[in-house]
C-alpha angles and dihedrals in degrees: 000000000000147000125238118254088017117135104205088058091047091054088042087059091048092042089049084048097056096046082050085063084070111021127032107255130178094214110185117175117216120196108217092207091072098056133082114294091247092057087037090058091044092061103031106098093019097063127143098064134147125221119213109161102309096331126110138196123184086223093188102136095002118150117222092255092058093047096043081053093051091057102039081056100040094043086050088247112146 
């Protein structure tokens, strides 16, 4: 989940693009500002955050290895 214009999520999608240059990666973007004012309140002061499954990770000053963790972790990878 991110908000347009905003830079953490901008750094979150590079961040995500580099890691897909190792490791195969579906990456969607999903502008919180298009969806229902309830969902839109949940993510608003949490974007960036990345979706795998059910999990979630408020992704805002991560480095690539943290992130790379996270997913390892969240797709079940050791």
């Amino acid at each position: 989940m991110e908000k347009a214009e905003c830079h953490l999520c901008a750094e979150a999608h590079r961040a995500l693009r580099r890691i897909a240059l190792e490791r195969p990666l579906d990456i969607e973007r999903v502008d919180i500002l298009g969806l229902d004012e309830a969902t839109r309140g949940r993510y608003l002061l949490r974007v960036p955050v990345l979706v795998v499954g059910g999990q979630e990770l408020d992704a805002a000053g991560l480095d690539d290895a943290a992130i790379l963790r996270w997913l390892q972790q969240a797709g079940g990878e050791a």
